[in-house]
N, CA, C and O of each residue as an XYZ file, in Angstrom:
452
protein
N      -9.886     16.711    -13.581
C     -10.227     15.334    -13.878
C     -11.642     15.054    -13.380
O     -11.824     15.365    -12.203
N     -12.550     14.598    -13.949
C     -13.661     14.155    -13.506
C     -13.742     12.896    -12.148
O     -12.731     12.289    -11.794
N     -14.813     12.718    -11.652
C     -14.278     12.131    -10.896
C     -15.533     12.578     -9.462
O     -16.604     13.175     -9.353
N     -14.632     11.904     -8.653
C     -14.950     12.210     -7.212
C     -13.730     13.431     -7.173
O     -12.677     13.667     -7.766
N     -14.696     14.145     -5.914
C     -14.001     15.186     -5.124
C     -12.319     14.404     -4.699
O     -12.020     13.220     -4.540
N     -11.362     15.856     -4.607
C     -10.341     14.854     -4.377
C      -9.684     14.609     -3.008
O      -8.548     14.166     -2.842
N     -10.851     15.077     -1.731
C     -10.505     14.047     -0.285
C     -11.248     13.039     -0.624
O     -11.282     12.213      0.288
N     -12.017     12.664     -1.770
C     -12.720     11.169     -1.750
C     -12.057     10.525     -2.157
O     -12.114      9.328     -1.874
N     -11.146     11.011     -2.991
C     -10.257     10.513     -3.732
C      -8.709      9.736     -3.138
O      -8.255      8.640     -3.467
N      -8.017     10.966     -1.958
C      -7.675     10.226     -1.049
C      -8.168      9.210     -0.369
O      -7.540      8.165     -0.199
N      -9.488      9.460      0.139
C      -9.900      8.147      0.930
C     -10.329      6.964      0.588
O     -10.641      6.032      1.329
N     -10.336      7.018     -0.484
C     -10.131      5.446     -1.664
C      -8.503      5.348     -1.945
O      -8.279      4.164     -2.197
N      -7.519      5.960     -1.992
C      -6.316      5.495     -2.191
C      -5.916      4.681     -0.306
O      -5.159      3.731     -0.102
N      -6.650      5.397      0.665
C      -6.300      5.292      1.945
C      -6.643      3.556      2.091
O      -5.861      2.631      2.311
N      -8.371      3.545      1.836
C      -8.481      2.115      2.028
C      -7.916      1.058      0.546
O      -7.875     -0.153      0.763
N      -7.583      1.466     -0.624
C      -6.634      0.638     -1.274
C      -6.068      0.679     -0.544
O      -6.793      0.271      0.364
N      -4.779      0.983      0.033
C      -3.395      0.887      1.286
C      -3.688      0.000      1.956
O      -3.040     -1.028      1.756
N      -4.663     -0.041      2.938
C      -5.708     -0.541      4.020
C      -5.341     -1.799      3.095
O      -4.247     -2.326      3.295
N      -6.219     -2.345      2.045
C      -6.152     -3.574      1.880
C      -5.269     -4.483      1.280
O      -5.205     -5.691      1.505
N      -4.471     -3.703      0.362
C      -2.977     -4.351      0.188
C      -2.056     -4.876      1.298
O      -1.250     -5.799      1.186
N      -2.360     -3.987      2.608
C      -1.521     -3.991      3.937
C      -1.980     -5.424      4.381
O      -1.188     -6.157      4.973
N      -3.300     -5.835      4.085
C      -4.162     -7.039      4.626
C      -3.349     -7.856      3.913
O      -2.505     -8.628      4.369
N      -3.653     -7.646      2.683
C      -3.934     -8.565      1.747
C      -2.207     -8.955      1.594
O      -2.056    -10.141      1.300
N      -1.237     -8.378      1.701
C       0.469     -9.100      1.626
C       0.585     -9.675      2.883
O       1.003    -10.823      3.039
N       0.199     -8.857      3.899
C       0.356     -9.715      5.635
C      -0.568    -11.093      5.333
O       0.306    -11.950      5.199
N      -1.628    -11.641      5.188
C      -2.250    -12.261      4.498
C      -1.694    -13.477      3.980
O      -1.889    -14.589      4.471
N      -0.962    -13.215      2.921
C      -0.088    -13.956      1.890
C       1.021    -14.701      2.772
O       1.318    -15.875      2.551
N       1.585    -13.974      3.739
C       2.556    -14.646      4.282
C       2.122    -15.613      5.270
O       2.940    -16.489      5.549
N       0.923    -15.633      5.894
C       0.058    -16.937      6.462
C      -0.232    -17.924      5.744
O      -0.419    -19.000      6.314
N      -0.344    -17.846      4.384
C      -1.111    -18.908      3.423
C      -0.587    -19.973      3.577
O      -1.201    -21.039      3.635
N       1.251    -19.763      3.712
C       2.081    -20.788      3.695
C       1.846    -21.174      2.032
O       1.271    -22.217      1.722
N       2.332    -20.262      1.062
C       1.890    -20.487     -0.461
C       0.953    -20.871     -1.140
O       0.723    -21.532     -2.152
N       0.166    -19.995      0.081
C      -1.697    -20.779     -0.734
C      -1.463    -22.028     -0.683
O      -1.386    -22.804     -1.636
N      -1.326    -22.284      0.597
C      -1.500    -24.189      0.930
C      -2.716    -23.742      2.254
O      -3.337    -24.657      2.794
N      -2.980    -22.134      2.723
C      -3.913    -22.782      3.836
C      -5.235    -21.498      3.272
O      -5.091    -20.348      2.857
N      -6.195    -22.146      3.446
C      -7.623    -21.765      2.646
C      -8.010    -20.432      3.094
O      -8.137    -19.635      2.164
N      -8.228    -19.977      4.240
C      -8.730    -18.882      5.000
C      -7.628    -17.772      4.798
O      -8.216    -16.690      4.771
N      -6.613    -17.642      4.684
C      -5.277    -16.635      4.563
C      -5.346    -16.453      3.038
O      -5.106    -15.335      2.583
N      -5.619    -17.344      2.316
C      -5.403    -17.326      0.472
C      -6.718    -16.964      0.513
O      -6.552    -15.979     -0.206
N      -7.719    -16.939      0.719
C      -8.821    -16.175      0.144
C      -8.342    -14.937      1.105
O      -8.277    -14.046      0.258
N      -8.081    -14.511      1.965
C      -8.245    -12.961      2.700
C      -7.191    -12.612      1.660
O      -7.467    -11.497      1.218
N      -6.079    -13.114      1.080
C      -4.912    -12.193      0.091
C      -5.619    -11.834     -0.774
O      -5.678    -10.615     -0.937
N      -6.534    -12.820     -1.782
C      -7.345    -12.725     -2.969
C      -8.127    -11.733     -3.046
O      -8.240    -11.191     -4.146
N      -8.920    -11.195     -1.841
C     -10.229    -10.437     -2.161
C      -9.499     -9.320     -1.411
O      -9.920     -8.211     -1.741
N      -8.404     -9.295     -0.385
C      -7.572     -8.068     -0.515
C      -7.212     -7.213     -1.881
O      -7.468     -6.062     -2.234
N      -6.623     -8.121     -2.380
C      -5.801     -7.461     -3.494
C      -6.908     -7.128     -4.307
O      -6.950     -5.958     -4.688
N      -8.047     -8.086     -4.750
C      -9.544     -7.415     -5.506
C      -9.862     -5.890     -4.923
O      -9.867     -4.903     -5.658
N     -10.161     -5.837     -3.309
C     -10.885     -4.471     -2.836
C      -9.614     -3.759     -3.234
O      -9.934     -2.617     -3.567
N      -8.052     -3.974     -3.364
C      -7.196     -2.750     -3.189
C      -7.233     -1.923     -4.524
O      -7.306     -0.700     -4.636
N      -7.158     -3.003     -5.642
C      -6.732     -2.570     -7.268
C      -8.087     -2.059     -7.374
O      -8.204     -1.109     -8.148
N      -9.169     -2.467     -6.769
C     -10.500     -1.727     -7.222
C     -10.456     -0.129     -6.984
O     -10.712      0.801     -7.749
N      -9.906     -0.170     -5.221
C     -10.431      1.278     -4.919
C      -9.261      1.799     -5.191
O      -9.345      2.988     -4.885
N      -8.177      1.561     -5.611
C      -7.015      2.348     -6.419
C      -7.493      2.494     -8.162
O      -6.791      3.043     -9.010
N      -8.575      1.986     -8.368
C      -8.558      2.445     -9.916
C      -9.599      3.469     -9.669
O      -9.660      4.408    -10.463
N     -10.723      3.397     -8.321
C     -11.342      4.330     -8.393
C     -11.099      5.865     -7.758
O     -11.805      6.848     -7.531
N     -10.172      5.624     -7.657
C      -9.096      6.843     -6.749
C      -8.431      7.149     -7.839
O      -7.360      7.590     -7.422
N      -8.424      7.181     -9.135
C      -7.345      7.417     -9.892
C      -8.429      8.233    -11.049
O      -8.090      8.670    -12.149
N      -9.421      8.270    -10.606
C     -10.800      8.941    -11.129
C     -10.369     10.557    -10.819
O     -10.974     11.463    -11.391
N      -9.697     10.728    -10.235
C      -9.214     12.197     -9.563
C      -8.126     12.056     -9.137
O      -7.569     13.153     -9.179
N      -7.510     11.335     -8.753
C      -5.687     11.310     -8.625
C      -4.950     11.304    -10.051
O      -5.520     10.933    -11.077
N      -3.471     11.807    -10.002
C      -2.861     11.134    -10.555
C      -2.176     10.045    -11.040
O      -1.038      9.933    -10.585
N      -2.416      9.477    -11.574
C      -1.535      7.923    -11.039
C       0.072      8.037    -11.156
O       0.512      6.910    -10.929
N       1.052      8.873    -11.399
C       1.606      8.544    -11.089
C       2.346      8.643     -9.415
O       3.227      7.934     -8.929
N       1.600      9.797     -8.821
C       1.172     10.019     -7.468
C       0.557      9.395     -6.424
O       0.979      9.360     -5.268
N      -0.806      8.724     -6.994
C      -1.363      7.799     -6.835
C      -0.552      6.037     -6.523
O      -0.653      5.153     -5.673
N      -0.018      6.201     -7.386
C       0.720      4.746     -7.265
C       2.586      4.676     -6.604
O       3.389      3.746     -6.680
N       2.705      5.720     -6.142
C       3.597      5.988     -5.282
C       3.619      5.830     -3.913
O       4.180      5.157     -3.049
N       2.429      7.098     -4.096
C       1.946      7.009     -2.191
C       1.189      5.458     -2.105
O       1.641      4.910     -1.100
N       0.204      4.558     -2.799
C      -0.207      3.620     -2.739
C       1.274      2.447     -2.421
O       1.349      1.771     -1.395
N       2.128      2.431     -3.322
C       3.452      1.183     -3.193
C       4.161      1.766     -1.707
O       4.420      1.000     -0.778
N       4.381      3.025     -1.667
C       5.276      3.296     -0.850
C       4.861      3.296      0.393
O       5.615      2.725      1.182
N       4.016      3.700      0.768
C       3.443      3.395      2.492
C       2.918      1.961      2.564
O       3.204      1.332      3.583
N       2.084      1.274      1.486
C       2.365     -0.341      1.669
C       3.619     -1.081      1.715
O       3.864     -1.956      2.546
N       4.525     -0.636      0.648
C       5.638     -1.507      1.396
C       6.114     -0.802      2.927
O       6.044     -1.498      3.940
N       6.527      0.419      2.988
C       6.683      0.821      4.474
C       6.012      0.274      5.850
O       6.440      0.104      6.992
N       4.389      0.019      5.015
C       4.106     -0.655      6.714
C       4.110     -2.109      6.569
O       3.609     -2.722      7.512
N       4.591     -2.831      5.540
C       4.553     -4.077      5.218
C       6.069     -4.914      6.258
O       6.326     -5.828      7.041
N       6.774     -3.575      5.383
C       8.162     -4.120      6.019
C       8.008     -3.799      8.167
O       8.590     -4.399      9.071
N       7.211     -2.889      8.222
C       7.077     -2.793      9.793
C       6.369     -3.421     10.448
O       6.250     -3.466     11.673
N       5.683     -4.121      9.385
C       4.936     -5.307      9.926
C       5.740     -6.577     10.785
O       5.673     -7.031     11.927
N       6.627     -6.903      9.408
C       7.270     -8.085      9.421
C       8.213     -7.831     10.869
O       8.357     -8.667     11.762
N       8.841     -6.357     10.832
C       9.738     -6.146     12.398
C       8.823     -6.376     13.277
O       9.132     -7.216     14.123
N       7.758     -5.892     13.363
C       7.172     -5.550     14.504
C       6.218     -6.425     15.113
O       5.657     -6.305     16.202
N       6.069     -7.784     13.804
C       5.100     -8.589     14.321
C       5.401    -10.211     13.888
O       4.782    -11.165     14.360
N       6.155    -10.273     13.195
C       6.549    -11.559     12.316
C       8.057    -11.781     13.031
O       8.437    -12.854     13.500
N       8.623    -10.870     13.015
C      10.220    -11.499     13.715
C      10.944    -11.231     12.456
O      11.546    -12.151     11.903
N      10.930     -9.967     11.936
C      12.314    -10.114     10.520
C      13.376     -8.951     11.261
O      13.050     -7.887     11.789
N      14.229     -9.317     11.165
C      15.066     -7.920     11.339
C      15.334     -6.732     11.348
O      15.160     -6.289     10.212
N      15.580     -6.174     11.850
C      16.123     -4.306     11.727
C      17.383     -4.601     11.380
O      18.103     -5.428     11.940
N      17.692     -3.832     10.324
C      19.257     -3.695     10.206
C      19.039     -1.883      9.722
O      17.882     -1.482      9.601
N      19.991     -1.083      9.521
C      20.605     -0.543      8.860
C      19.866      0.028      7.444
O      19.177      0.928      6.963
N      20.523     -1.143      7.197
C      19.781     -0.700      5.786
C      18.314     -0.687      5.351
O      17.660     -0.144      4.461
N      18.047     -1.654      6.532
C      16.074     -1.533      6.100
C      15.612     -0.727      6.422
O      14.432     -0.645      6.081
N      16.158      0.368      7.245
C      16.041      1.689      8.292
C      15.733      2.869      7.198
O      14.834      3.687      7.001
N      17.384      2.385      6.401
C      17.557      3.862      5.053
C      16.228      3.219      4.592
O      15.198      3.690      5.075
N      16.144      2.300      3.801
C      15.333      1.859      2.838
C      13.710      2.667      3.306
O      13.417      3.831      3.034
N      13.062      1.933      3.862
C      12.137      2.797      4.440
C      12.118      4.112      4.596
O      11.085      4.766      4.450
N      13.477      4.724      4.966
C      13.090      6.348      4.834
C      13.024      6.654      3.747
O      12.233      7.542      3.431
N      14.070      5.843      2.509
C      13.897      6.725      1.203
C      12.690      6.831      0.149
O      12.320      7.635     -0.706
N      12.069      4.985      0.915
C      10.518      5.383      0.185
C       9.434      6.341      0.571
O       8.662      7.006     -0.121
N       9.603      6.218      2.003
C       8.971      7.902      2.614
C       9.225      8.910      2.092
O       8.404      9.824      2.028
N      10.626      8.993      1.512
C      10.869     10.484      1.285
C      10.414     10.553     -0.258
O       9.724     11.466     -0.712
N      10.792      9.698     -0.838
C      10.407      9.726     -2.628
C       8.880     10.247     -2.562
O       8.256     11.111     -3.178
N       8.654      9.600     -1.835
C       6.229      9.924     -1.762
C       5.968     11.321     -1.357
O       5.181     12.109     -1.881
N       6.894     11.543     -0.155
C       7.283     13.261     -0.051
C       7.350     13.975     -1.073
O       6.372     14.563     -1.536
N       8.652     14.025     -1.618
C       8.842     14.761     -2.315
C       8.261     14.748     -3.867
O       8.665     15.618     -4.638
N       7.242     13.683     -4.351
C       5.965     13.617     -5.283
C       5.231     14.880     -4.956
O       4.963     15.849     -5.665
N       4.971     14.613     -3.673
C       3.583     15.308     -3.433
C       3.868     16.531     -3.190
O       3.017     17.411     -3.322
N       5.134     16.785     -2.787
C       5.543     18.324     -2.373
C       6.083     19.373     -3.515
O       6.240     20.593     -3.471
N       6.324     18.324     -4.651
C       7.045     18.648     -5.766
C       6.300     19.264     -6.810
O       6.904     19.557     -7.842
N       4.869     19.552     -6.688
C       3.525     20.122     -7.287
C       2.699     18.886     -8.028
O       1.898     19.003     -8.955
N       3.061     17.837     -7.452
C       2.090     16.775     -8.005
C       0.941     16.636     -7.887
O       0.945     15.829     -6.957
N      -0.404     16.853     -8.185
C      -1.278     17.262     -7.834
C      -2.378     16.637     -9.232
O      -3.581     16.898     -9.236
């Protein structure tokens, strides 16, 4: 694929991650885009993320690409919310999280490339 080299390529899917991670933690301050400073940091999150995920996809696969991108954002999204917001651990959010870990695993281990 033309493109950037493909550790550049990771490291534009890395900071897409990076700013989706902002940009949903973000969203949940806005209070529904009722408060100004939190709704613009979601906005120009989600701008820098879809940017440097389309330019990461210059040499990724996307459907690889948009795996490892959803799946470690929701993973640290949801560890956010435990670890810093006050949402629960149960059980099942435990599996849940591992199985999106493991699905992104087994993409990448599976000769996705």
């Amino acid at each position: 694929m033309p493109g950037y080299p493909r550790p550049m390529g990771y490291g534009l899917l890395a900071g897409a991650i990076a700013a989706e991670i902002i940009a949903t933690t973000s969203m949940k301050y806005s209070e529904g885009f009722t408060r100004l400073w939190p709704s613009v940091v979601t906005g120009v999150g989600y701008l820098i993320a879809f940017a440097l995920l389309a330019q990461a996809l210059k040499t990724l696969q996307v459907g690889t690409a948009y795996a490892i991108w959803s799946g470690v954002g929701t993973a640290a999204v949801a560890g956010i919310g435990i670890l810093f917001l006050g949402e629960t651990l149960s059980l099942a959010k435990i599996a849940g999280i591992v199985l999106i870990v493991a699905g992104v695993a087994v993409l990448n281990l599976g000769g996705a490339h």
